[in-house]
N, C-alpha and C positions, 0 to 999 in steps of 0.2 A: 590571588591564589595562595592554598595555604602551604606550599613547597617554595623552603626558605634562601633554596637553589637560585628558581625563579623570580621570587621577591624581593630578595637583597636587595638594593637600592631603586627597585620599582615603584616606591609609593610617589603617589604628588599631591603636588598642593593646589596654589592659585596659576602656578604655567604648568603645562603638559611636559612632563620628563619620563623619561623609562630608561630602563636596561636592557639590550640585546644579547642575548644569552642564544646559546646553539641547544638545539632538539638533532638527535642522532638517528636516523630510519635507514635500517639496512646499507651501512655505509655511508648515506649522505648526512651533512650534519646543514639543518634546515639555520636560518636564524629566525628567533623569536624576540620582537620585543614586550615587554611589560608595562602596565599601568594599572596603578590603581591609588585612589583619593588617602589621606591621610584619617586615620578617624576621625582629627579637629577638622579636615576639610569637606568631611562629607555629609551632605546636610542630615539634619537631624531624623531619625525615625524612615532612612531612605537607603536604607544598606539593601543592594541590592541581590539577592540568593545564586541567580542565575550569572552565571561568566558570561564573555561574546570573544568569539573567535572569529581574528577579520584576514581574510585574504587579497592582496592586495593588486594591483591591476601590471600589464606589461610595463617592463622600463623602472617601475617605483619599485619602493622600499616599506617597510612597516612605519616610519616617519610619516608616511603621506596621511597616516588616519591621525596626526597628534591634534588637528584642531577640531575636528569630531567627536574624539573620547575624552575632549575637556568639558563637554557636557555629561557626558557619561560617569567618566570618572566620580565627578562632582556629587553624582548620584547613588556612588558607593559603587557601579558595576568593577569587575574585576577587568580588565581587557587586553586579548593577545594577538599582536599583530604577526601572520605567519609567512616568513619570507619564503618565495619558491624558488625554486633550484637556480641558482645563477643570480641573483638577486641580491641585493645588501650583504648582510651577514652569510646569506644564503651562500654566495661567490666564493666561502670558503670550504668548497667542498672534499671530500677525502679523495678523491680520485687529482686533483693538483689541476694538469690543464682541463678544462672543459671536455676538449674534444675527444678525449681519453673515457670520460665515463658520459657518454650524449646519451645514454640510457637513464640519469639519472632527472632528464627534462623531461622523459615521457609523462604524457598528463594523466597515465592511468598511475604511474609510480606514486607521483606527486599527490594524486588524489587520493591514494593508499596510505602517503606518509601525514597527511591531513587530518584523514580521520583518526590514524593510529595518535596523534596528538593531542584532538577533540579525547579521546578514550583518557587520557592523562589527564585533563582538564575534570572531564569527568568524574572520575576518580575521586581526585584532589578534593573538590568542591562539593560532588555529594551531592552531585546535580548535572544533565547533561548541557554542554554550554549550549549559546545560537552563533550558530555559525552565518558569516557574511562574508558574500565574494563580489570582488567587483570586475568588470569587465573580463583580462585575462583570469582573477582569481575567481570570480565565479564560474569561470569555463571548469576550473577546476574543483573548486566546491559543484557544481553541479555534475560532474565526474562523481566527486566523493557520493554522490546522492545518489546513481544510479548503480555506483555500488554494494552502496547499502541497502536498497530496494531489491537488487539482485540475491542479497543474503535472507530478507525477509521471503522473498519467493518461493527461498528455499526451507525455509521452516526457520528460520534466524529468529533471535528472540527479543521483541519489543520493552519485555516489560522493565520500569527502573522503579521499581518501586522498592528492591536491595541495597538503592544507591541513596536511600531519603530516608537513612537512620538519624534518630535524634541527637545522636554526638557527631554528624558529618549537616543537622539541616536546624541550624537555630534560628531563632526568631527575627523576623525582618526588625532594623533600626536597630539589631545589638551587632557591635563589631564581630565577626569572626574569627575563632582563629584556629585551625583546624592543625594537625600537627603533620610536618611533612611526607609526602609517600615516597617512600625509596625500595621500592617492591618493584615485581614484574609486571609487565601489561602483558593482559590477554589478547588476541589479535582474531578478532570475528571471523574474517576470512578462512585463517586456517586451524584456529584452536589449539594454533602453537604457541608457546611461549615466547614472549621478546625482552630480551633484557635490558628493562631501559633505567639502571640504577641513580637514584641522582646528582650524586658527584659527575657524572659520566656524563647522561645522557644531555644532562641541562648545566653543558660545559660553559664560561666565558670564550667569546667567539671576537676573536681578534681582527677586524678587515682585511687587515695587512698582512699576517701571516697564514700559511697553511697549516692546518688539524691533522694532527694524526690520532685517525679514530676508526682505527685497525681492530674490527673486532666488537666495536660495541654498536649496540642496535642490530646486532644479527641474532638469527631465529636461534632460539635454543629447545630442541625438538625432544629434550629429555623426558620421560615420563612425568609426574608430578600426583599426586596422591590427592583425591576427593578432598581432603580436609585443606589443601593446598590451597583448592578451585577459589577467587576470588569472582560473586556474581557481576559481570560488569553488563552493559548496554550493548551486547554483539556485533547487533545489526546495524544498529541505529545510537551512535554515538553523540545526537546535538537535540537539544530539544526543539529548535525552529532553525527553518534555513531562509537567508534572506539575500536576493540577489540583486545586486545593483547593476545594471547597465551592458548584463551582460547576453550572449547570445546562447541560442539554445539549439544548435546543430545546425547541418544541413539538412533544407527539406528535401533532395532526392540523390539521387548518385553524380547528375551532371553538376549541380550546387556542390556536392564533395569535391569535385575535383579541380573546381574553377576555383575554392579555397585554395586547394594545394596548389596550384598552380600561382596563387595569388600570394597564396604565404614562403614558397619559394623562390619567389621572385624576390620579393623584402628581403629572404635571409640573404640571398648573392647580395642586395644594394649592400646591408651593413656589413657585410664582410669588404664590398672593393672601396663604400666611400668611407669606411668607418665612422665611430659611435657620433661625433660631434657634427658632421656632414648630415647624417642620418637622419639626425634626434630633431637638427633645422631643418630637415622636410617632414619629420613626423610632426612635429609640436604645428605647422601651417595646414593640413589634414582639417578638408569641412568640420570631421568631428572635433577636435578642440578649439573651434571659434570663438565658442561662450568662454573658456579661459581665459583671452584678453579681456575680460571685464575684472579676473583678479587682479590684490595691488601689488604692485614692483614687488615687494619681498616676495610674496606668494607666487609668484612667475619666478621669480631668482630663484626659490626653493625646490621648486618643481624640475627647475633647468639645470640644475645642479644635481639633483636626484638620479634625471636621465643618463647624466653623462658620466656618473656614476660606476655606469657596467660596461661589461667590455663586450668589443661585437659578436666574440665566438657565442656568450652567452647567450647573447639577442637572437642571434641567427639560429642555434638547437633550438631558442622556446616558439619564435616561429615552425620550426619542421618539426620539432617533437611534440610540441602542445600546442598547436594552431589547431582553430574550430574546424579545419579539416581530418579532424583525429577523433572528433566527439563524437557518443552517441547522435544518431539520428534526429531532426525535430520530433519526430512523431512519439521514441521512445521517450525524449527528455520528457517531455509533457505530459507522457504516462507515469512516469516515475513522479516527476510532482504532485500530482493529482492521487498517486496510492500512497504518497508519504502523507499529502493531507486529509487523505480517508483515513489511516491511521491515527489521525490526530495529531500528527506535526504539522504545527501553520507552515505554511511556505508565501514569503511575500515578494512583489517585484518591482522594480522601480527604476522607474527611465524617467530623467529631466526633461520639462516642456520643449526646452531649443535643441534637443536631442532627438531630429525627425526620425530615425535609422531606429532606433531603440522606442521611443515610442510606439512606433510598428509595431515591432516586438511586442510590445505590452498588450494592445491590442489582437494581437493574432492570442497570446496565451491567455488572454480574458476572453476569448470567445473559444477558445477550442477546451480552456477547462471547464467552460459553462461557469464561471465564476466562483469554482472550486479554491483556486488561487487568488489573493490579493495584490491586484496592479494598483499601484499610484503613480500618479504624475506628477514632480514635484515641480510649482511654479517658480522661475527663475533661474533654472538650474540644465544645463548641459548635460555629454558625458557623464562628467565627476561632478555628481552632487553631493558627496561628503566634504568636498574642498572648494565648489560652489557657493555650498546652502547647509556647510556645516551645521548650524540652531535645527534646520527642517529635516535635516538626516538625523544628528541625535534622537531630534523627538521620536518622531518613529521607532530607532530601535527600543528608547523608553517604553514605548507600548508594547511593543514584543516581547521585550523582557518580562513584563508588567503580565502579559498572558500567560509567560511558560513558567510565574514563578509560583509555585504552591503555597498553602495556605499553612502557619508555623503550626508543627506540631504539638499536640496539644500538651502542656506542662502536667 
């Protein structure tokens, strides 16, 4: 990405490194990590046009995707891992304890601070990125999605073709280097102004200390003058959205409440046994069996990851963003299937030994009429980006490969 905020020491080479830098959304300051290849490291005539914006699952951190975007990376793609509320970098949020701002887990908030991010990437690049959610983060990219289908409904505007100027869309295999945005972002939903300058808004985000970011990232509802207007992607902020593993509402009312009821149960557990008690009955959960097949470091990383957060956090993103808060199954499904009539791919993907989620895949491969692309990946559980790393890169390779346009013409 070409915002030098963001970049500062994001590029990599032969290991996967990045920088986690903070993203500011109406008070909460998100963490973001970055990666991107070095020009000597990324293959020759493979610079990829299109970013990816990855969201990452309950309990993780933007870390969790570093062995997946070392294919990518390698490929030239640009890639930002985006932490949700309570999360890694995320856990430094402006409201100090948790329980003081537990409005800041709602997954409709988070979906809103998502795409307002996606619009920056946007921006920046000169290109809408693909967005990727996994489990809890695709709960929440797929939130982001039915909002943004909610704005097309309403007459919201598709077209990016404002954003594929020839000084913001060079030629694929030539390095980029676009010069940074320190502008306002426009905000679809309400066509108010946000101030997200980038000294500011894409602060250094310290673990350990608390931000104070009193005032940036709030709406600035000032008038602004036509010549002002900056065309961006309103509606529709990503060029493909890709979901990994994750679920797509309740199919009726009594399913809604047997979540809540399900996901409030879990937040009382991590509140009375706390995070490390917790994390050793979530990591034994049917769903993460296939993870005992990763090696000792990749288990030690994962289990250090979890233990990471603290339980207040854990406990809001069950009740504030647990799949008992989503759209419906029936809407998600609709919304996918008009993002891909529109011509956004939408792809899904559930691991073979992942019987729960392969259901899934199934149910959405027969109720879009195969509007939407499900894959199975073989060998792979849950997390198949930290399963089958090589078979999740590839894939997004190809997505990329679709939403990336053809160089304009010299």
């Amino acid at each position: 990405m070409a915002n030098e905020a963001l970049k500062k020491g994001g590029e990599v080479a032969s290991e996967v490194s990045g920088e986690t830098r903070g993203f500011d959304f109406e008070g909460m300051r998100f963490g973001v990590k970055a990666w991107r290849a070095s020009a000597s490291d990324a293959r020759e005539g493979d610079v990829s046009a299109v970013p990816i914006v990855l969201a990452h699952g309950f309990a993780q951190q933007a870390s969790t995707w570093d062995d997946a975007v070392r294919l990518l990376a390698g490929a030239g793609a640009e890639c930002f891992g985006f932490e949700l509320a309570g999360h890694g970098a995320g856990a430094c949020s402006a409201g100090g304890d948790p329980a003081e701002r537990s409005d800041f887990f709602d997954l409709r908030f988070q979906a809103r601070a998502l795409l307002a991010f996606c619009r920056i990437v946007a921006r920046d690049a000169g290109v809408a990125p693909v967005l990727v959610g996994y489990s809890m983060g695709g709960r929440v990219a797929l939130q982001a999605a039915c909002l943004a289908a909610d704005d097309l409904r309403d007459g919201g505007d598709l077209d990016r073709t404002a954003l594929r100027s020839s000084a913001a869309f060079a030629p694929r295999g030539r390095d980029r280097r676009l010069d940074a945005v320190a502008g306002d972002l426009w905000d679809g939903d309400q066509f108010g102004r946000i101030s997200l300058r980038s000294s500011a808004a894409f602060a250094p985000c310290d673990r350990t200390d608390r931000l104070d970011v009193t005032g940036v990232g709030q709406r600035d509802t000032a008038a602004t003058s036509a010549g002002d207007a900056v065309r961006m992607p309103a509606a529709v902020p990503f060029s493909a959205l890709v979901l990994e593993s994750a679920g797509l509402g309740p199919a009726d009312d009594a399913a809604r409440e047997a979540l809540r009821e399900r996901n409030f149960a879990w937040a009382a557990r991590v509140r009375d046994e706390g995070v490390s008690a917790f994390m050793d009955w979530w990591a034994g959960l049917p769903l993460f069996e296939s993870q005992r097949n990763l090696d000792d470091d990749q288990r030690e990383r994962l289990r250090a990851g979890r233990l990471a957060n603290d339980a207040e956090s854990l406990a809001l993103s069950f009740e504030r963003a647990g799949a008992h808060v989503m759209s419906s199954q029936g809407e998600s499904i609709r919304t996918l299937c008009e993002l891909a009539a529109k011509g956004i791919p939408v792809s899904y993907l559930a691991g073979e030994l992942d019987a729960k989620y392969c259901k899934v895949a199934s149910t959405l491969q027969a109720k879009s009429q195969g509007a939407i692309s499900c894959r199975v990946v073989p060998a792979a559980g849950h997390s198949i980006h930290l399963e089958q790393p090589e078979a999740f890169g590839a894939i997004l390779e190809e997505v990329v490969e679709s939403c990336t346009p053809e160089p304009a013409a010299p």
